[in-house]
Backbone as XML, in Angstrom:
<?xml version="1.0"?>
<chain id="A" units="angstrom">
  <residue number="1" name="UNK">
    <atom name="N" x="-12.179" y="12.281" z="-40.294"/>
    <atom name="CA" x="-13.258" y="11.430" z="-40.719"/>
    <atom name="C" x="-13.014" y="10.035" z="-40.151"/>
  </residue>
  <residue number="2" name="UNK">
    <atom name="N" x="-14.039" y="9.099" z="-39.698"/>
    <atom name="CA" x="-13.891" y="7.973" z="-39.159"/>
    <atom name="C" x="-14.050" y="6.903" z="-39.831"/>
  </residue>
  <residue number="3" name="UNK">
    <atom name="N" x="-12.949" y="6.100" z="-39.937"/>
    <atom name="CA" x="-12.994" y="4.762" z="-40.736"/>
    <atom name="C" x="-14.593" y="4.343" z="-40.662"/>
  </residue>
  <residue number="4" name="UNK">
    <atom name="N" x="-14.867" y="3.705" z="-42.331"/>
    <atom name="CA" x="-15.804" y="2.758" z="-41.810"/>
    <atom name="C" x="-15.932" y="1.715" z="-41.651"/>
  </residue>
  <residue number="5" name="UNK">
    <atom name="N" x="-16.824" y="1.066" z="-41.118"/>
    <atom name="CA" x="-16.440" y="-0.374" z="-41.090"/>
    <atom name="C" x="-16.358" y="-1.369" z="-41.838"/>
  </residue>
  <residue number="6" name="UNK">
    <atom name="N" x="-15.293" y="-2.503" z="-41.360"/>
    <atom name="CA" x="-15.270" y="-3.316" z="-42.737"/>
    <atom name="C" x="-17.082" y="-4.169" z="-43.511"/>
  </residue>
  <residue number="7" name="UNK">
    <atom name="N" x="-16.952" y="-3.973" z="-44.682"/>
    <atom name="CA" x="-18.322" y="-4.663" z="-45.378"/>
    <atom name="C" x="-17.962" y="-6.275" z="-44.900"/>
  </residue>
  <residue number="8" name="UNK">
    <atom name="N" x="-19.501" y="-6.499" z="-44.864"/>
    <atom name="CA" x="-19.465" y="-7.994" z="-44.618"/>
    <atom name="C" x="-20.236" y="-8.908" z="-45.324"/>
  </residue>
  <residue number="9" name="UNK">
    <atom name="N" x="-20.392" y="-9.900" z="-46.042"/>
    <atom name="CA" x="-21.004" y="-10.871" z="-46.543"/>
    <atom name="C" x="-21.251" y="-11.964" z="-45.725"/>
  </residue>
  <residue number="10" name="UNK">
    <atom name="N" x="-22.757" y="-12.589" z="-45.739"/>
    <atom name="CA" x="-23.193" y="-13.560" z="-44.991"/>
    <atom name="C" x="-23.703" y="-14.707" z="-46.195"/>
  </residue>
  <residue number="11" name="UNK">
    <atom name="N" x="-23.616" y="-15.639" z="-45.648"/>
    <atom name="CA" x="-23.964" y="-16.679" z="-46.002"/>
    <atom name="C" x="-24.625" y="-18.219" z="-45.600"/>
  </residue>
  <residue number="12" name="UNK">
    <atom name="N" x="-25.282" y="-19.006" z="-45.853"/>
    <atom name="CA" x="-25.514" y="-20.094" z="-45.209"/>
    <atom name="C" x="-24.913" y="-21.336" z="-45.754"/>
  </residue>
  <residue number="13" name="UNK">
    <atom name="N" x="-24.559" y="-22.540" z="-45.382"/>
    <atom name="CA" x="-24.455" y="-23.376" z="-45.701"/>
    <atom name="C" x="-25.654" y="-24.349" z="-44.810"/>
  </residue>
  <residue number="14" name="UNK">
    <atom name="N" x="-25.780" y="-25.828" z="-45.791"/>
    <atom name="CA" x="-26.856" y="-26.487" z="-45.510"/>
    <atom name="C" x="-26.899" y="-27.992" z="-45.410"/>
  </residue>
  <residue number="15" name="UNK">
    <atom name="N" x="-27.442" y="-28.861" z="-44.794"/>
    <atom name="CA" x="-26.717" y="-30.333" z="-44.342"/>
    <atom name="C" x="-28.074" y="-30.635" z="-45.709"/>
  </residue>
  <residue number="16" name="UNK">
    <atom name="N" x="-27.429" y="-32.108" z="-46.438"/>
    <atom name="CA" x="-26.523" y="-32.867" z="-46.273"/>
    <atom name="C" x="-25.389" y="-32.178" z="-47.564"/>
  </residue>
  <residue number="17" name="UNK">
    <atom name="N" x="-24.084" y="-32.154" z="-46.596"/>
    <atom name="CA" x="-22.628" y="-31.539" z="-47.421"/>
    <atom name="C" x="-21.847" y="-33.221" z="-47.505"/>
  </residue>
  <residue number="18" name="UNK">
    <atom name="N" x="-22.362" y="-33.664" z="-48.875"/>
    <atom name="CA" x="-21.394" y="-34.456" z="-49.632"/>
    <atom name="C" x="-20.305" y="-34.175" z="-50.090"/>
  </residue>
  <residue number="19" name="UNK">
    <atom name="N" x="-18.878" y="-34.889" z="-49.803"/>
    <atom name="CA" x="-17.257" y="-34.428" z="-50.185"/>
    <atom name="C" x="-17.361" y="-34.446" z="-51.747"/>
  </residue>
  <residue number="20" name="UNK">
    <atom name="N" x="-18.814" y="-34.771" z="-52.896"/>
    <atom name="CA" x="-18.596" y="-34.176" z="-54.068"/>
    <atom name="C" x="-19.336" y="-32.834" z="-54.217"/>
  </residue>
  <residue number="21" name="UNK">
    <atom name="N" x="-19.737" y="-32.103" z="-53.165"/>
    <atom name="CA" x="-20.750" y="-31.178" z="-53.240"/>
    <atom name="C" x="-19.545" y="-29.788" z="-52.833"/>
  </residue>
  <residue number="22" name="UNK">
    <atom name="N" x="-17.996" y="-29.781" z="-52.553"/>
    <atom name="CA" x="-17.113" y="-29.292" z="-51.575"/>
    <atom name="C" x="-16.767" y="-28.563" z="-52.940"/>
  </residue>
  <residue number="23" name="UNK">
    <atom name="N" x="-16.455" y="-28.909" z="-54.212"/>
    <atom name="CA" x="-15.945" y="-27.758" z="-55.408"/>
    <atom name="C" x="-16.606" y="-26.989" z="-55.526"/>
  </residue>
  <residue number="24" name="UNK">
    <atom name="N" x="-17.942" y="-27.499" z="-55.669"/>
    <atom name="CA" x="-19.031" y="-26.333" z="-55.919"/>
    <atom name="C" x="-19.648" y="-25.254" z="-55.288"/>
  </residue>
  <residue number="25" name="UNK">
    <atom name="N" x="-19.371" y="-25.761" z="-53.829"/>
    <atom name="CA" x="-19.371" y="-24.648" z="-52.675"/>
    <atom name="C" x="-18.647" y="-23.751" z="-52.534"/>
  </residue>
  <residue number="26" name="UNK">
    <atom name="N" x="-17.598" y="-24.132" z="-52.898"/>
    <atom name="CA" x="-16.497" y="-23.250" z="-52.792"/>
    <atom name="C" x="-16.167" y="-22.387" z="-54.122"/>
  </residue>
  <residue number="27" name="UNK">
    <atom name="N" x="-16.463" y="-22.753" z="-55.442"/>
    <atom name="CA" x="-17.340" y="-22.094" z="-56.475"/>
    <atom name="C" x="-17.908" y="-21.145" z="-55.880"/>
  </residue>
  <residue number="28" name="UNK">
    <atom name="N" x="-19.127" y="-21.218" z="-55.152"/>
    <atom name="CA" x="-19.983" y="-20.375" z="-54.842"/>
    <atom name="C" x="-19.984" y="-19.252" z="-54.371"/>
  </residue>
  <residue number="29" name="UNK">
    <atom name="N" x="-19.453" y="-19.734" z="-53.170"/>
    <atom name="CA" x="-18.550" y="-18.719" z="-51.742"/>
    <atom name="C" x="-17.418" y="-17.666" z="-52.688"/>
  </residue>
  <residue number="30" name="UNK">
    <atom name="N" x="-16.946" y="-18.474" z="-53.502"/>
    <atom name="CA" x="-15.826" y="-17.231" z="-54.533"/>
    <atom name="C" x="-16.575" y="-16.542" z="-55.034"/>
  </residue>
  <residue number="31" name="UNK">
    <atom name="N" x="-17.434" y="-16.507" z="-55.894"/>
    <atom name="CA" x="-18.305" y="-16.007" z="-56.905"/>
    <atom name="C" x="-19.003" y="-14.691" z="-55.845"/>
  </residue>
  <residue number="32" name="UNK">
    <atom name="N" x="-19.180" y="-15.102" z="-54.993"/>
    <atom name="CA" x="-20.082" y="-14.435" z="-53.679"/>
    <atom name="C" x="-19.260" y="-13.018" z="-53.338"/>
  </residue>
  <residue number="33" name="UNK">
    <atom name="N" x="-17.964" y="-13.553" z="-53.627"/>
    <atom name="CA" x="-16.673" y="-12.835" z="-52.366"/>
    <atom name="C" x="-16.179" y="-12.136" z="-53.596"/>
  </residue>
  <residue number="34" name="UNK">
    <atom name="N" x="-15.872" y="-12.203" z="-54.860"/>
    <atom name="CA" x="-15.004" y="-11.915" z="-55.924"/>
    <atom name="C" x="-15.877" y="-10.364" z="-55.735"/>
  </residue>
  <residue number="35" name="UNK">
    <atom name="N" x="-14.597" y="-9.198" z="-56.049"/>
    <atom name="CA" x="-15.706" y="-8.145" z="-56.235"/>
    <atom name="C" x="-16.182" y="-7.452" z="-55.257"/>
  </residue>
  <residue number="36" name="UNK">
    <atom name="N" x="-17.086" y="-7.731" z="-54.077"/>
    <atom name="CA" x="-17.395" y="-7.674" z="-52.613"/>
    <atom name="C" x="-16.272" y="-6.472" z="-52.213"/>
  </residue>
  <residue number="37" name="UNK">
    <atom name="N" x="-15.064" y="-7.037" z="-52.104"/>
    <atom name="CA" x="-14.516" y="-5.710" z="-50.948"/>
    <atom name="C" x="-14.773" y="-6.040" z="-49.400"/>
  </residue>
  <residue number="38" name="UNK">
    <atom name="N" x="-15.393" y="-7.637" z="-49.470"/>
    <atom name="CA" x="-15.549" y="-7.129" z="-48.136"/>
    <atom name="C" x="-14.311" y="-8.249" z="-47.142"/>
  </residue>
  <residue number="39" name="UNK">
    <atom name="N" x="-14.655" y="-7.438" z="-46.152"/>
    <atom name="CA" x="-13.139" y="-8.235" z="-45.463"/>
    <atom name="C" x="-13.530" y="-9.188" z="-44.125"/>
  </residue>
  <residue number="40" name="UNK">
    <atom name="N" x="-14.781" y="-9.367" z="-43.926"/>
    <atom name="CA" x="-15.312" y="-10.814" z="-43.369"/>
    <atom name="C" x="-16.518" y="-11.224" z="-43.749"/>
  </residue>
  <residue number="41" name="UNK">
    <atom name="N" x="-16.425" y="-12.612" z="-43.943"/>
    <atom name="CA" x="-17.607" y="-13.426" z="-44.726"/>
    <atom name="C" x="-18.260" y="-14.137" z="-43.127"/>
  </residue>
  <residue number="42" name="UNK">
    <atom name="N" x="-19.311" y="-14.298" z="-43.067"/>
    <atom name="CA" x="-20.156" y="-14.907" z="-42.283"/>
    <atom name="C" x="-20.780" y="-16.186" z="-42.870"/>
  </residue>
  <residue number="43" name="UNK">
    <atom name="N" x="-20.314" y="-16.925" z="-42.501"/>
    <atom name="CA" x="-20.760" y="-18.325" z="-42.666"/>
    <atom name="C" x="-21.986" y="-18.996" z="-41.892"/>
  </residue>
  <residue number="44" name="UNK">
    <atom name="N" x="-23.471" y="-18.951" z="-41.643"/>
    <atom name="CA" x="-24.300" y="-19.477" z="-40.986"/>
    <atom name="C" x="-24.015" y="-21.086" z="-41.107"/>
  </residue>
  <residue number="45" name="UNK">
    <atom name="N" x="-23.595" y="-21.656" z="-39.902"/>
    <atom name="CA" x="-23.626" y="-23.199" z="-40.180"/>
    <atom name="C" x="-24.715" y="-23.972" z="-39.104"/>
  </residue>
  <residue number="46" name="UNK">
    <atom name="N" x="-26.047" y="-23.490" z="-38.814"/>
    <atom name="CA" x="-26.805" y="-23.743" z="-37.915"/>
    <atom name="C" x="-27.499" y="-25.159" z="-39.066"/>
  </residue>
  <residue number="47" name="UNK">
    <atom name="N" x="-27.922" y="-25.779" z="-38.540"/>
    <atom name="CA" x="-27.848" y="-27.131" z="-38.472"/>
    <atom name="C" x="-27.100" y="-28.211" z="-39.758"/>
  </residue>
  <residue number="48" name="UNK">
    <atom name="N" x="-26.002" y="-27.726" z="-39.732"/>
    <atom name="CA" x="-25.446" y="-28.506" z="-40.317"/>
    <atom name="C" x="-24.441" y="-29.813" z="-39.592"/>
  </residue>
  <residue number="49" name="UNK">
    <atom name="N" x="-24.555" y="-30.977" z="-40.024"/>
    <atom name="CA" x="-23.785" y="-32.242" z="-39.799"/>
    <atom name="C" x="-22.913" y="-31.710" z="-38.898"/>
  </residue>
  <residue number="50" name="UNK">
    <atom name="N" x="-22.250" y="-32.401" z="-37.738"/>
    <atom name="CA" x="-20.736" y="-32.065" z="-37.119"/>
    <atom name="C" x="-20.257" y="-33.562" z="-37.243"/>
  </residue>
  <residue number="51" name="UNK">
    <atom name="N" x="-19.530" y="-33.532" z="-38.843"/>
    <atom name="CA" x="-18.602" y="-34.850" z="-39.241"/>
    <atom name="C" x="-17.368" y="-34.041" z="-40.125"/>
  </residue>
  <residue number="52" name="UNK">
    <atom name="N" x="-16.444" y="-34.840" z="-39.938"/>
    <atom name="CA" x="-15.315" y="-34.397" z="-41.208"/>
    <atom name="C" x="-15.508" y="-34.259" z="-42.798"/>
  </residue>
  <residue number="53" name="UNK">
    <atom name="N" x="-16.313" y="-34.024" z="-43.168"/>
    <atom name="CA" x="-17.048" y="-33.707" z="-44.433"/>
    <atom name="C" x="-17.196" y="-31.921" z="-43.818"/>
  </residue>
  <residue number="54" name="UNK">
    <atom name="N" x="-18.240" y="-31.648" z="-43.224"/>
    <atom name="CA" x="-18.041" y="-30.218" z="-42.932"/>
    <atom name="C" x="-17.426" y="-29.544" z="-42.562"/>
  </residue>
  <residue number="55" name="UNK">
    <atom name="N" x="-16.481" y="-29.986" z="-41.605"/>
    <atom name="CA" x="-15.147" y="-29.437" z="-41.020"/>
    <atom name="C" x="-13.826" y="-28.736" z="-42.185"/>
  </residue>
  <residue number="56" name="UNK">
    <atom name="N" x="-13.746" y="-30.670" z="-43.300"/>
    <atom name="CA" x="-12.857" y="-29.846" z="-44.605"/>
    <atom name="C" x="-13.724" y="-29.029" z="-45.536"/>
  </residue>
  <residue number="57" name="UNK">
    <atom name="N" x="-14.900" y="-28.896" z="-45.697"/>
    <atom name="CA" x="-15.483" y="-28.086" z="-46.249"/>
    <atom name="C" x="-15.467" y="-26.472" z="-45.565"/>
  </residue>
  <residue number="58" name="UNK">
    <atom name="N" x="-15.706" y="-26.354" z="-44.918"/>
    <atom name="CA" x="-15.255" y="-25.071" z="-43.636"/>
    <atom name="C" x="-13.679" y="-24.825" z="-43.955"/>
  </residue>
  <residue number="59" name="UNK">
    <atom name="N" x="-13.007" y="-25.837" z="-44.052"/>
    <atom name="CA" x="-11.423" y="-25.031" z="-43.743"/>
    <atom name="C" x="-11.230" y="-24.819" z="-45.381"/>
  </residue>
  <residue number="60" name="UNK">
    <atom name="N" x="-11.976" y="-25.444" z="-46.021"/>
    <atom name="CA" x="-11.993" y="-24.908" z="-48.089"/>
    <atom name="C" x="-12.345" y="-23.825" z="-48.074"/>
  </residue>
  <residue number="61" name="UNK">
    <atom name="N" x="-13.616" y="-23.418" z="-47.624"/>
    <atom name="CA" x="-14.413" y="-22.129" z="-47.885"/>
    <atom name="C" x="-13.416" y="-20.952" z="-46.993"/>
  </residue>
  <residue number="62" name="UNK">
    <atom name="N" x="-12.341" y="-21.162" z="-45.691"/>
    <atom name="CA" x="-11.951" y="-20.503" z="-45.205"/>
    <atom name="C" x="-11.082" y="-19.901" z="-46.210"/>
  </residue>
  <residue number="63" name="UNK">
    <atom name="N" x="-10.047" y="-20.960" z="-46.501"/>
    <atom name="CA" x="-9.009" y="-20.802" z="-47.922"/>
    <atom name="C" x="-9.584" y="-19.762" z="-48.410"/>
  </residue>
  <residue number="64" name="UNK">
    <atom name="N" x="-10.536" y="-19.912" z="-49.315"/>
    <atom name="CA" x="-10.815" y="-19.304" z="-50.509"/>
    <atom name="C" x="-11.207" y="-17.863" z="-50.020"/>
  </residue>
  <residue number="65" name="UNK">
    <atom name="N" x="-12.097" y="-17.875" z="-48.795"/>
    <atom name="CA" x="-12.021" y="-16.464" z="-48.729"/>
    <atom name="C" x="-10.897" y="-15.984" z="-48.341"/>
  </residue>
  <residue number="66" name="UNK">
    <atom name="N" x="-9.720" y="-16.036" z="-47.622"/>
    <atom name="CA" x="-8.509" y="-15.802" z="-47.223"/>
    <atom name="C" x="-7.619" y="-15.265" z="-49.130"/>
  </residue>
  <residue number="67" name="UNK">
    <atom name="N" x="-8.531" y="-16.579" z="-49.844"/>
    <atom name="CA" x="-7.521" y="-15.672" z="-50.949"/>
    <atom name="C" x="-8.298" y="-14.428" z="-51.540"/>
  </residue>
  <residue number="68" name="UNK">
    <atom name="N" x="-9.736" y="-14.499" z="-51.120"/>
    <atom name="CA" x="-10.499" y="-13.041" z="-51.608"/>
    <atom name="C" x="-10.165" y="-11.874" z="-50.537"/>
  </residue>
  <residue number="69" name="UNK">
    <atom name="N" x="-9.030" y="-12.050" z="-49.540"/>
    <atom name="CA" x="-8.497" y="-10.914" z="-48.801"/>
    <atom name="C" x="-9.552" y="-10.603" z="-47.916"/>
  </residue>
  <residue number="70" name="UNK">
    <atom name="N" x="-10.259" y="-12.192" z="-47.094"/>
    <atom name="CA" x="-11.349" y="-12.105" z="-46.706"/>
    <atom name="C" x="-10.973" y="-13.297" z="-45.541"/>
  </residue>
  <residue number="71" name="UNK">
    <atom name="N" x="-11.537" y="-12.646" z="-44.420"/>
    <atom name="CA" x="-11.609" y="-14.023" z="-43.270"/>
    <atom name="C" x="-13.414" y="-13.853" z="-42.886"/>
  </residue>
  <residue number="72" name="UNK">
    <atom name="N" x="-13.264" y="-16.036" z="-42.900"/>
    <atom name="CA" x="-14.434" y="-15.991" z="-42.440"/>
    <atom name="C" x="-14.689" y="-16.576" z="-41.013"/>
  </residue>
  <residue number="73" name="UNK">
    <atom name="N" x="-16.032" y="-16.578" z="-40.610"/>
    <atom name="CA" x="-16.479" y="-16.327" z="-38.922"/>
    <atom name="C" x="-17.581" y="-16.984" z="-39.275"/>
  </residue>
  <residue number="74" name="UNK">
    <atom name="N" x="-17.675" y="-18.234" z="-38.327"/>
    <atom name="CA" x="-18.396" y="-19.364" z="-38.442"/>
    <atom name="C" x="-20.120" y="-18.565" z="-37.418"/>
  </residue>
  <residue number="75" name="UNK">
    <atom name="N" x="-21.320" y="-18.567" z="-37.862"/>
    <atom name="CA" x="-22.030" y="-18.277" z="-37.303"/>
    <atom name="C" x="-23.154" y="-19.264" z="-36.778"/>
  </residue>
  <residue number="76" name="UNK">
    <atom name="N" x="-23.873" y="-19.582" z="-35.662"/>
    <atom name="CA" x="-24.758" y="-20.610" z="-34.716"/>
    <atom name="C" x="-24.319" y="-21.930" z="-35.288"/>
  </residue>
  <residue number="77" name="UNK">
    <atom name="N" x="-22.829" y="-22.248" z="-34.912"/>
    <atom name="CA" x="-21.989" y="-23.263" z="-34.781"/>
    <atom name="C" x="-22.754" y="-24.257" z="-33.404"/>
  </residue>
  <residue number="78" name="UNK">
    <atom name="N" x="-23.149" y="-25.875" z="-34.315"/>
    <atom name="CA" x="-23.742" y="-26.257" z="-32.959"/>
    <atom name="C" x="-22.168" y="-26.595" z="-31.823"/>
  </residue>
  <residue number="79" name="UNK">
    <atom name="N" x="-22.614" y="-27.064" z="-30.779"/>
    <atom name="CA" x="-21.199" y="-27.282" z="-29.867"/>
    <atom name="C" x="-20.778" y="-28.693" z="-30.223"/>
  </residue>
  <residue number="80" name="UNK">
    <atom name="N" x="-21.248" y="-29.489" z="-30.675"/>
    <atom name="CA" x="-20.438" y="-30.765" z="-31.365"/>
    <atom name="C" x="-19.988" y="-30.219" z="-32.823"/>
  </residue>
  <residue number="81" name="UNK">
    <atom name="N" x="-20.380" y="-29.492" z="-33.411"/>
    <atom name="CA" x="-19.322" y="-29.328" z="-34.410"/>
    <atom name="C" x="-17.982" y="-28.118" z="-33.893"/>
  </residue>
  <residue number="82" name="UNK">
    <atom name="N" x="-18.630" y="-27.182" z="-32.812"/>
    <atom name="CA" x="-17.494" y="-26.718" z="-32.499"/>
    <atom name="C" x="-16.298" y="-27.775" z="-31.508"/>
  </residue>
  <residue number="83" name="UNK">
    <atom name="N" x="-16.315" y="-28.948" z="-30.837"/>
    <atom name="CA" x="-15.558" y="-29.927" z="-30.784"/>
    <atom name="C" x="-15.080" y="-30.186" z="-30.903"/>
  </residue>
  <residue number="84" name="UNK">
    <atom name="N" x="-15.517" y="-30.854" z="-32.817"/>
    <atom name="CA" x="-14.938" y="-31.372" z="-33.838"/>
    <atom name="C" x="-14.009" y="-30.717" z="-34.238"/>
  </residue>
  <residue number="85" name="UNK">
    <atom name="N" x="-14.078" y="-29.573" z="-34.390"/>
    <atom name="CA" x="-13.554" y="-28.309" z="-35.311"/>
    <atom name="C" x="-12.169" y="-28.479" z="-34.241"/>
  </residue>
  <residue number="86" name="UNK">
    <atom name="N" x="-12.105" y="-28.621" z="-32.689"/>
    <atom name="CA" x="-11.268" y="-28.378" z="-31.929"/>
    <atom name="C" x="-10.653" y="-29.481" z="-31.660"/>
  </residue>
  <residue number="87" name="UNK">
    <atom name="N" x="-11.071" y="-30.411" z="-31.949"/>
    <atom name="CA" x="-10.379" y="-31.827" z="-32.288"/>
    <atom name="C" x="-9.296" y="-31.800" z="-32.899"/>
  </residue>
  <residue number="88" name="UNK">
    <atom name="N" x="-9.713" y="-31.504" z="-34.240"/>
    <atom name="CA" x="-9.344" y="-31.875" z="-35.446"/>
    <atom name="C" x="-8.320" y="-30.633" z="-35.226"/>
  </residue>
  <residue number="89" name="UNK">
    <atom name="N" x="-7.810" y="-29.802" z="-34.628"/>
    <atom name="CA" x="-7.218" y="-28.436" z="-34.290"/>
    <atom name="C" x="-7.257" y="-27.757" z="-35.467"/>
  </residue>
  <residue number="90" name="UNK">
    <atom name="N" x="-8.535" y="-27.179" z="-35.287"/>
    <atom name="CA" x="-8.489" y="-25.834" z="-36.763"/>
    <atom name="C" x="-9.590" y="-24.514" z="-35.761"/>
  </residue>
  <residue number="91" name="UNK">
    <atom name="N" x="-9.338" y="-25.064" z="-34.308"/>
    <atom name="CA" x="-10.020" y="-23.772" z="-33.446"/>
    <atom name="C" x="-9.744" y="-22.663" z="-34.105"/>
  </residue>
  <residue number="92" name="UNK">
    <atom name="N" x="-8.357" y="-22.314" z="-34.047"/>
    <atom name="CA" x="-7.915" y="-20.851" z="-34.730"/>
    <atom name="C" x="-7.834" y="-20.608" z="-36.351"/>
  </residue>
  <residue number="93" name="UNK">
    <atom name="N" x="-8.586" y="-21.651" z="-36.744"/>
    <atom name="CA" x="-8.606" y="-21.251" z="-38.308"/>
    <atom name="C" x="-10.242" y="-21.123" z="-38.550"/>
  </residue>
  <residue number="94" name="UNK">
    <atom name="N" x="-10.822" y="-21.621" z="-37.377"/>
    <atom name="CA" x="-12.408" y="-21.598" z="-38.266"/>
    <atom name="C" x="-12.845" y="-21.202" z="-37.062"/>
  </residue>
  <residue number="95" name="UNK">
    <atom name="N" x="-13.340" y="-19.988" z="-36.650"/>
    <atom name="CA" x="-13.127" y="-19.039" z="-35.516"/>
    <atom name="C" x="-14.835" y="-18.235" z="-35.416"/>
  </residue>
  <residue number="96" name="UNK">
    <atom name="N" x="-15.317" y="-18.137" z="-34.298"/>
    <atom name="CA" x="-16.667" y="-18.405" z="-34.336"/>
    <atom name="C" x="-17.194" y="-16.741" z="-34.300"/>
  </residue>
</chain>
């Protein structure tokens, strides 16, 4: 019998991401993932900000799914936030 494939959860995030808006997201994204089973989360980040507000918000939400036994995969990443992301060196943690 052939493995199936891993389940996936998608999601969006949405500009404007205030650094008091970062608990509650990440609230969210758990609540989302708790349960699930699934073993990659999809993150839509199409037009969101490319500033350090979204970047540590991205490497929070990565965390948390990492502790739901979950990696996530950044989806229609504009190319200034992918940059940023490579700037700031978290290329290999927030992975497109």
């Amino acid at each position: 019998m052939a493995a199936s494939p891993p389940s996936i959860v998608t999601f969006a995030i949405g500009d404007p991401i205030d650094r008091t808006d970062v608990p509650a997201l990440c609230e969210q994204v758990c609540s989302l993932l708790a349960g699930s089973g699934a073993a990659v989360a999809v993150c839509d980040v199409a037009g969101v900000a490319a500033d350090a507000v979204t970047v540590d918000a991205l490497a929070r939400l990565q965390l948390a799914a990492r502790r739901h036994g979950c990696r996530m995969r950044l989806e229609h990443p504009s190319a200034e936030l992918c940059d940023l992301i490579a700037f700031m060196g978290l290329a290999d943690v927030l992975t497109v």
